[in-house]
ZATORNU-550647 format. One record per residue (C-alpha): residue in one letter; x, y, z. Coordinates in nm, 2 decimals. Each point is the difference from the previous one (the first is absolute). Layout:
BEGIN
{r 'a', {X, Y, Z}}
...
This chain:
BEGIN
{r 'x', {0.00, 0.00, 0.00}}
{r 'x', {0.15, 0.34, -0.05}}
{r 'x', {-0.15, 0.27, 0.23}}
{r 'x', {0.08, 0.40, -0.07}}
{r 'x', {-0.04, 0.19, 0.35}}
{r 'x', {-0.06, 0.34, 0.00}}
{r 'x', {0.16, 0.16, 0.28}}
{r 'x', {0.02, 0.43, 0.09}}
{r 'x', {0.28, -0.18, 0.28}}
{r 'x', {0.32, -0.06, -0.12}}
{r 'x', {0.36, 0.05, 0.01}}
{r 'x', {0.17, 0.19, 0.11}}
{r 'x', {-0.23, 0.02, 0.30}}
{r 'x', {0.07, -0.23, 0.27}}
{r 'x', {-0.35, -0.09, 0.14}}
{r 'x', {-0.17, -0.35, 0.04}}
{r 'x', {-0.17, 0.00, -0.26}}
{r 'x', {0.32, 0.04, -0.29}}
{r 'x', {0.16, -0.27, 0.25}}
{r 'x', {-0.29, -0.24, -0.07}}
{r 'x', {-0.09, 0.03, -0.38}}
{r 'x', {0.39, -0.04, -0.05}}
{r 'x', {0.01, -0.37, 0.21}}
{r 'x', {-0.33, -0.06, -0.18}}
{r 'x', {0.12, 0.01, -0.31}}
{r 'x', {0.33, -0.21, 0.12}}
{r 'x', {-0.21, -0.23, 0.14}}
{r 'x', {-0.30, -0.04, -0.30}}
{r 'x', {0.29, -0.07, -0.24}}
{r 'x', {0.19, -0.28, 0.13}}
{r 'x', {-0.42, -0.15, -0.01}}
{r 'x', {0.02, 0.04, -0.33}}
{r 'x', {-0.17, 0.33, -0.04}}
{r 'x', {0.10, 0.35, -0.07}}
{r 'x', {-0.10, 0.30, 0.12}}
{r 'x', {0.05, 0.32, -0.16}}
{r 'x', {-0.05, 0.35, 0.13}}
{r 'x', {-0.13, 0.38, -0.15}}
{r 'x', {0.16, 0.24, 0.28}}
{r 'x', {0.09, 0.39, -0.04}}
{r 'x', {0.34, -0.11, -0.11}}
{r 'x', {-0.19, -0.01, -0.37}}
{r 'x', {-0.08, 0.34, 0.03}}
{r 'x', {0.08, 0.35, 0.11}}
{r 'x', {-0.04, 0.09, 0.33}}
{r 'x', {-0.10, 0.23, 0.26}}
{r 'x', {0.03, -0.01, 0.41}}
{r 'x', {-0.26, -0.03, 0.22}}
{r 'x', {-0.05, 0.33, 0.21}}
{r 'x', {0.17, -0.11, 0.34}}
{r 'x', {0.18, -0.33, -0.08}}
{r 'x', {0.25, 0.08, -0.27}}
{r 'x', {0.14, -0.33, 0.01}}
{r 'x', {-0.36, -0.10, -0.17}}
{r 'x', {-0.01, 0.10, -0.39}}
{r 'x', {-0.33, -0.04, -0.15}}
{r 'x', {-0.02, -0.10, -0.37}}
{r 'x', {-0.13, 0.29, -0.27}}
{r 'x', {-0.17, -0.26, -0.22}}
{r 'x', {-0.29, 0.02, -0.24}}
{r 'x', {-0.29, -0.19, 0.02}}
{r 'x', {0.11, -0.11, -0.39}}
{r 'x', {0.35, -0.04, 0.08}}
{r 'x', {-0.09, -0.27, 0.32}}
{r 'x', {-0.25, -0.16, -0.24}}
{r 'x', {0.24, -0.08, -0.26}}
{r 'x', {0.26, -0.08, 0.26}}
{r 'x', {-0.26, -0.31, 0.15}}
{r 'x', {-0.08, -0.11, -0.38}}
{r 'x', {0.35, -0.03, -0.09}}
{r 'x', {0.09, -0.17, 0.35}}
{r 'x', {-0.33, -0.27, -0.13}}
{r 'x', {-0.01, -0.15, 0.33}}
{r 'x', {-0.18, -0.29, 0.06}}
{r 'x', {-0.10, 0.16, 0.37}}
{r 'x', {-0.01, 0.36, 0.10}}
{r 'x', {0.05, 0.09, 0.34}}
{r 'x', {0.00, 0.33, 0.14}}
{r 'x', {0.20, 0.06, 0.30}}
{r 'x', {-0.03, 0.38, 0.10}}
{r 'x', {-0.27, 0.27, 0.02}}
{r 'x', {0.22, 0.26, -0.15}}
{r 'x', {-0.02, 0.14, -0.35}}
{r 'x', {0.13, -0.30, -0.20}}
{r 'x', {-0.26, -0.21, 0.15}}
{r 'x', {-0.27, 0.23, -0.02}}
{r 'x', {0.09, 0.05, -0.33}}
{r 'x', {0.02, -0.39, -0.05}}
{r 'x', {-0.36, -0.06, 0.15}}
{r 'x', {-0.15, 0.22, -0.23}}
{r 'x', {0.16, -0.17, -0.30}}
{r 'x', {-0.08, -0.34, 0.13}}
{r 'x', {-0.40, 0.12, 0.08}}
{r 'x', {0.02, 0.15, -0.34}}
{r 'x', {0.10, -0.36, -0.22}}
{r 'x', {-0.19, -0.16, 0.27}}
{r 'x', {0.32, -0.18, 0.12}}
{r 'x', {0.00, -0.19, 0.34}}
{r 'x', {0.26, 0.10, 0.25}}
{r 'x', {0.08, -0.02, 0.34}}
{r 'x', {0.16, 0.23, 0.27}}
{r 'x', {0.16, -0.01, 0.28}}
{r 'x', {-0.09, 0.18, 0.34}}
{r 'x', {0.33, 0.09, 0.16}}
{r 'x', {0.00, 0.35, 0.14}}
{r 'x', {-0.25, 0.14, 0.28}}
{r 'x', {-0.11, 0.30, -0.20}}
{r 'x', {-0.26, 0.18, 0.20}}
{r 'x', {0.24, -0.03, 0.31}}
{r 'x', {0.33, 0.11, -0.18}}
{r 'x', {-0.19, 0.32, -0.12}}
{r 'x', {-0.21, 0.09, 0.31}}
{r 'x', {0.33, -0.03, 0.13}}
{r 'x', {0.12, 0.31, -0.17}}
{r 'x', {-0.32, 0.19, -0.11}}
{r 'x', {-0.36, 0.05, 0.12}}
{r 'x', {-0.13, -0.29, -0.24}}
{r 'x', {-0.27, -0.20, 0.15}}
{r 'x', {0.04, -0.36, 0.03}}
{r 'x', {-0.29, -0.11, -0.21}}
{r 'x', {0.09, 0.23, -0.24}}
{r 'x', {0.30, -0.17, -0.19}}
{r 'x', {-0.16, -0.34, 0.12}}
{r 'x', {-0.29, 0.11, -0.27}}
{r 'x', {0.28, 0.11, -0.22}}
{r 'x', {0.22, -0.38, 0.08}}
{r 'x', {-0.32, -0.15, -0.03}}
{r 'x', {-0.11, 0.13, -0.33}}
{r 'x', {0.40, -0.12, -0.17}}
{r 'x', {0.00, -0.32, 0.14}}
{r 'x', {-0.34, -0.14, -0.09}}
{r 'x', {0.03, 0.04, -0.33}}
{r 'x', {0.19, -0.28, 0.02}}
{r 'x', {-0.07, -0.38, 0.04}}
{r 'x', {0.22, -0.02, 0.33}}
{r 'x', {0.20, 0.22, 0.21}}
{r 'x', {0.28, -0.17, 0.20}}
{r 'x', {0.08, 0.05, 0.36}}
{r 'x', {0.27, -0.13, 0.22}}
{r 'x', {-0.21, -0.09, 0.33}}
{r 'x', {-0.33, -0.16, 0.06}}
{r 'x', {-0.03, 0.34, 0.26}}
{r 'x', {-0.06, 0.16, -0.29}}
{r 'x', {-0.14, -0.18, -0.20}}
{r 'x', {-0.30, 0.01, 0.23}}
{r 'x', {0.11, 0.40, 0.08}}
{r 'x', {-0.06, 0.06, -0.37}}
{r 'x', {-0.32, -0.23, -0.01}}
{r 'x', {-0.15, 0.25, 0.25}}
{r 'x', {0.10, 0.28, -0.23}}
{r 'x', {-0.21, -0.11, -0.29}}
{r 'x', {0.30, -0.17, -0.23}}
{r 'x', {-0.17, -0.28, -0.22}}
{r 'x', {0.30, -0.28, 0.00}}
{r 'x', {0.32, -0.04, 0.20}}
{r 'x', {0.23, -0.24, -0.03}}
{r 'x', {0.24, -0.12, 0.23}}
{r 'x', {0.38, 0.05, -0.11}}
{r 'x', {0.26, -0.01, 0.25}}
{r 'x', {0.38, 0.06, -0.01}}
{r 'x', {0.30, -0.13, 0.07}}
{r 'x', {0.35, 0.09, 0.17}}
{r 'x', {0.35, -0.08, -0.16}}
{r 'x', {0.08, -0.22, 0.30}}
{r 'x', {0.36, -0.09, -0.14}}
{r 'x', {0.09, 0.36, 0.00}}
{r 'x', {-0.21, 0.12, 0.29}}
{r 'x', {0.10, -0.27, 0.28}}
{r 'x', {0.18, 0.01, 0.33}}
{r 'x', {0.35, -0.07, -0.08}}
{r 'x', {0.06, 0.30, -0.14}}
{r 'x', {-0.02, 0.15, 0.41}}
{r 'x', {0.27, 0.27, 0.03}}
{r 'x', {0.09, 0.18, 0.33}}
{r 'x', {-0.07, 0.41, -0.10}}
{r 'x', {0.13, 0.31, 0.10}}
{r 'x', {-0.28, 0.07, 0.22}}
{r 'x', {-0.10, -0.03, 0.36}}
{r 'x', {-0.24, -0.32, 0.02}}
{r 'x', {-0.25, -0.07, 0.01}}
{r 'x', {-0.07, 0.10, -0.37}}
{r 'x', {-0.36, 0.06, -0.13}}
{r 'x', {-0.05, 0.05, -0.36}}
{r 'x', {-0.21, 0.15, -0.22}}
{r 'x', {0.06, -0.03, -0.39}}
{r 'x', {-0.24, 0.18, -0.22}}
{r 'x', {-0.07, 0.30, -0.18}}
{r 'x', {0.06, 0.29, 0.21}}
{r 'x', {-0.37, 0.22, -0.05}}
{r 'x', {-0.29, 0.06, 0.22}}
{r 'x', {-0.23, -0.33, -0.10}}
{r 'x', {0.29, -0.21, 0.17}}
{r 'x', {-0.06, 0.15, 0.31}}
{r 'x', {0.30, 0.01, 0.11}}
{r 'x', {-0.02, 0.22, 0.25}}
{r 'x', {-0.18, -0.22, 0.22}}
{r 'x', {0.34, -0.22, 0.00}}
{r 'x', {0.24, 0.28, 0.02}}
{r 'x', {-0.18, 0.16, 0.31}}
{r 'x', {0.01, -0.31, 0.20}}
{r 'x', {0.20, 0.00, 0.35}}
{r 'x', {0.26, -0.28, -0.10}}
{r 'x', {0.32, -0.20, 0.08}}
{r 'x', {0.26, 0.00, -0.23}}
{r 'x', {-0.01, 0.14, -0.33}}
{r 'x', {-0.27, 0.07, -0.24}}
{r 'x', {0.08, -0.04, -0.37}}
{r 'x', {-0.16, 0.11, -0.35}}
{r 'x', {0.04, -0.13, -0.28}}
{r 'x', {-0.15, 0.14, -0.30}}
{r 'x', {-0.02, 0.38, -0.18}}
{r 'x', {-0.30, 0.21, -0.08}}
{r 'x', {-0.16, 0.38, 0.00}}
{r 'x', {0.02, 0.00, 0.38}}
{r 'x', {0.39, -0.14, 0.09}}
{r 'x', {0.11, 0.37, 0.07}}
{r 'x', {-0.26, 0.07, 0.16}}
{r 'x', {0.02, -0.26, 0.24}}
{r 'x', {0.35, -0.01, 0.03}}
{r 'x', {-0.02, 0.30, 0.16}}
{r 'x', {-0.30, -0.05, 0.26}}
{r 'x', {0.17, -0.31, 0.09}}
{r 'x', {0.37, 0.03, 0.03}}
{r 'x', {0.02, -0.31, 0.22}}
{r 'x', {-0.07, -0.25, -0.26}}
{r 'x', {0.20, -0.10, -0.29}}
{r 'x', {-0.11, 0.05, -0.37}}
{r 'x', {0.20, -0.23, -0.21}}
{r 'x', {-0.16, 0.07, -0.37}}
{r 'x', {-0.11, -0.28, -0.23}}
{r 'x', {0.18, -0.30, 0.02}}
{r 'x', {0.05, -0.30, -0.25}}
{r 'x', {0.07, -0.36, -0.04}}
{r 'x', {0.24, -0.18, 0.29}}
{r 'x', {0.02, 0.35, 0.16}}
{r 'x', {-0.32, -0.01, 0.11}}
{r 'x', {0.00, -0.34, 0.05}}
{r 'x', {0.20, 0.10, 0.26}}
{r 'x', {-0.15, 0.20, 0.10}}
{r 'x', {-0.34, -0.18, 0.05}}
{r 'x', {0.17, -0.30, 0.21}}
{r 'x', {0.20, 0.21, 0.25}}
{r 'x', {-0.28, 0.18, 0.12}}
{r 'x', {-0.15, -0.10, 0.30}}
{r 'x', {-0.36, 0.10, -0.08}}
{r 'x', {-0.18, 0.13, -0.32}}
{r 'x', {-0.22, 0.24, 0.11}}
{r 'x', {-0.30, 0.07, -0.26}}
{r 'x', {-0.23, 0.30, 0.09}}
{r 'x', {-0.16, 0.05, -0.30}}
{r 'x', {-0.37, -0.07, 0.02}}
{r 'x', {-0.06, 0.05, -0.43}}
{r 'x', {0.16, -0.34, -0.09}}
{r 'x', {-0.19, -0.24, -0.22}}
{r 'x', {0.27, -0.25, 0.10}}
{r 'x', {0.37, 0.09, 0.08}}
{r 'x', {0.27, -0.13, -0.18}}
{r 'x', {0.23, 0.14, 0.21}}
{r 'x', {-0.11, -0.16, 0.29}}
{r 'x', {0.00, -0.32, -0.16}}
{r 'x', {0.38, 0.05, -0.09}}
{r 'x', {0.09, 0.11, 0.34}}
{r 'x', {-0.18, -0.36, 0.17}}
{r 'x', {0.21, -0.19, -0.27}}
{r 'x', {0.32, 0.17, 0.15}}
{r 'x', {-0.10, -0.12, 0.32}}
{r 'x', {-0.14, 0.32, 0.14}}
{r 'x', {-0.34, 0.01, 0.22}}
{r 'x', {-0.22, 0.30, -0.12}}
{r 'x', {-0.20, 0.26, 0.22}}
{r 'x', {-0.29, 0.14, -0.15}}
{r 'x', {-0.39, 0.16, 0.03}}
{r 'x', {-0.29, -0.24, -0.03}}
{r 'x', {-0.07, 0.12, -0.34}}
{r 'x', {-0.06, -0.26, -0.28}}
{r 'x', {0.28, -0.15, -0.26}}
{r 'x', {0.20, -0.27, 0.10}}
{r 'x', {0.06, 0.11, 0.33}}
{r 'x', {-0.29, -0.20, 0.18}}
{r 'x', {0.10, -0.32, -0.19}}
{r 'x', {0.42, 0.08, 0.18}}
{r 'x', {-0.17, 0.06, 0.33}}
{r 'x', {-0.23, -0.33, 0.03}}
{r 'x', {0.33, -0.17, -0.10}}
{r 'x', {0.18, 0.15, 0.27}}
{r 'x', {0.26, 0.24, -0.20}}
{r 'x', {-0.11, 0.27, 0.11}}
{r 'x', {-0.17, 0.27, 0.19}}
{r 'x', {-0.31, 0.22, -0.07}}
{r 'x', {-0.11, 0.22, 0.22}}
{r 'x', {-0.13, 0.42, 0.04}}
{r 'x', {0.27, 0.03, 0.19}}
{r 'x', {0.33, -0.06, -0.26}}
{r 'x', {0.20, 0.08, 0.29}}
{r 'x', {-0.09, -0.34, 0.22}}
{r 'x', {-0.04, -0.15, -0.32}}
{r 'x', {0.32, 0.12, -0.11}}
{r 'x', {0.13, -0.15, 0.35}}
{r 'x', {-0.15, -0.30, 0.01}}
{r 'x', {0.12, -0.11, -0.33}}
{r 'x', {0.38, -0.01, 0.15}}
{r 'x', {-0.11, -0.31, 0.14}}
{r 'x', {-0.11, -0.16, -0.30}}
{r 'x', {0.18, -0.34, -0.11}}
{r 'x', {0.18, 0.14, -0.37}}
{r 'x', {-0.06, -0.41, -0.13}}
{r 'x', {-0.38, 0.06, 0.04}}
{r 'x', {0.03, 0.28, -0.20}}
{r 'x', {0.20, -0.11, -0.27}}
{r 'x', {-0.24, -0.38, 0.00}}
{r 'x', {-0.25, 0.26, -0.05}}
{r 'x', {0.09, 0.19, -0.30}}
{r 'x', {0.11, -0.32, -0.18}}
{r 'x', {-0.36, -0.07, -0.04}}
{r 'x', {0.01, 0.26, -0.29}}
{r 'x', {0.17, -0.11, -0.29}}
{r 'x', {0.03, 0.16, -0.34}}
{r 'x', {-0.12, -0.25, -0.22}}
{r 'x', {-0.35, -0.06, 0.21}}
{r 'x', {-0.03, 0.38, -0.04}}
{r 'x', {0.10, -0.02, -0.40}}
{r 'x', {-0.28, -0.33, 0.00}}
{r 'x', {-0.27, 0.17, 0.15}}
{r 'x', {0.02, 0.33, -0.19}}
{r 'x', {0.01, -0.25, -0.34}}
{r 'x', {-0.31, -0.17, 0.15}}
{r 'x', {-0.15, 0.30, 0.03}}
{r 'x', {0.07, 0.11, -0.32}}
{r 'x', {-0.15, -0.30, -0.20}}
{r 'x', {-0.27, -0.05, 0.22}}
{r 'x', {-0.14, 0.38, -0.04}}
{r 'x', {0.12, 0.04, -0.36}}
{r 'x', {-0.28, -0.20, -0.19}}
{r 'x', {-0.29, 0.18, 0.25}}
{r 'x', {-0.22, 0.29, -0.23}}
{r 'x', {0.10, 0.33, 0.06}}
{r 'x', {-0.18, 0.19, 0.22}}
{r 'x', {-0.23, 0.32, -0.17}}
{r 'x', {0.17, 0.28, 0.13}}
{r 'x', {0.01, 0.33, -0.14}}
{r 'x', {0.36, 0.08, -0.09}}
């Protein structure tokens, strides 16, 4: 089967989602499938207004169409709400061409986050992209049933997996910090809610790892922590397995690959009871989730680092490459849903 993705997210951000459609692909080949992808690299560009990092593709609605004809994939999926895959669903509504999509950012939280946007507001707006579609994908049964509640017609379940040769606990280093470490990798802007970690009343060190629109910002308000950029590869690696907790305060997630790299390290996680995979980690016992991320933070020292690792090795890359190919055949032949474009 060869699937084209659409996709606004791509390099040279560093965000979840990029991380995942790259293993995807990786993964779907050596099934015997290929995946191909239309990203803003195929077009000019422009940034969005506060994230610079984040270049938004100047495409026609003409110049996407003949991009998906010439692609002639036998599946179309479109990963991102952005203006390739709006762009992409109109096309696809158009030739009355099945697709599927994929729900991987919270939205409505992420903008009433920075701007007085209701809620239920942009979940009319995610509503109206993704059921045009015969399926939307989600990471979690939590949301699955979250969007069920908000009026999406047909989620399916696909999960993801961690690099778990890479990301393991071997690769423990002692730092150049006082311990205990607690570490936070992620994009440094105000929908990680990182303020609620860097506040806390801690041992130790606190450590971020990650760049974004607020870094200087909260480099300054918080001189006591550490802001070590974006880091790659072993480095982080490294990073990941001599922490001594992975502390998570976002409460946006739709899952949280990062956490999931941090348990294969060996490291427990402290987080909010917010949905994701972080009430799967707790009933297993890796890690904490509380209101109170400090005694959660705290708590989470005492966590056995094997018990996190047998954890995250229940999330492998080809089960995650399986289910989204499952997904794909079994929504593909469904009729399109009448929509208007």
């Amino acid at each position: 089967m060869r699937i084209l993705i659409v996709t606004d997210a791509w390099h040279p951000q560093i965000n979840g989602v990029v991380r995942t459609l790259d293993r995807l692909a990786f993964d779907v080949g050596r099934l015997g499938h290929s995946i191909e992808f239309l990203t803003p690299q195929n077009y000019p560009t422009a940034p969005l207004p506060g994230y610079p990092e984040i270049q938004l593709a100047l495409a026609t609605p003409q110049a996407v169409a003949d991009a998906i004809e010439a692609h002639n994939p036998d599946a179309l999926h479109i990963s991102t709400e952005g203006p390739l895959g709006w762009l992409a669903r109109h096309w696809a509504i158009k030739v009355q061409r099945p697709f599927t999509t994929c729900y991987h950012t919270r939205y409505p939280q992420y903008i009433s986050a920075r701007y007085p946007i209701p809620e239920a507001m942009t979940y009319g707006v995610m509503r109206y992209f993704h059921n045009a579609g015969v399926a939307t994908m989600v990471a979690t049964p939590a949301l699955q049933t979250e969007l069920h509640h908000q009026g999406f017609n047909r989620c399916l379940i696909w999960s993801r997996g961690v690099d778990a040769e890479r990301f393991n606990p071997n690769a423990r280093a002692p730092l150049a910090f006082p311990g205990p470490i607690f570490l936070c990798v992620a994009r440094v802007a105000v929908e990680k809610n990182l303020e609620a970690f860097l506040s806390l009343d801690l041992p130790g060190s606190k450590l971020i790892v990650g760049d974004g629109p607020d870094r200087a910002m909260l480099e300054a308000k918080y001189p006591d922590a550490h802001f070590l950029g974006a880091r790659f590869g072993d480095d982080l690696a490294r990073l990941y397995a001599s922490a001594d907790v992975f502390v998570f305060p976002s409460k946006t997630e739709t899952f949280g690959l990062v956490m999931l790299e941090a348990l294969a390290s060996g490291t427990p996680v402290a987080a909010f009871p917010v949905e994701g995979l972080i009430p799967e980690l707790a009933r297993a016992g890796a890690g904490i989730m509380s209101q109170d991320l400090r005694a959660a933070a705290l708590q989470a020292l005492e966590i056995p680092r094997d018990t996190c690792r047998s954890f995250a090795l229940g999330y492998s890359h080809e089960n995650a490459a399986k289910q989204f190919l499952n997904n794909v055949s079994e929504a593909y032949y469904r009729p399109l849903q009448k929509q208007a474009a």
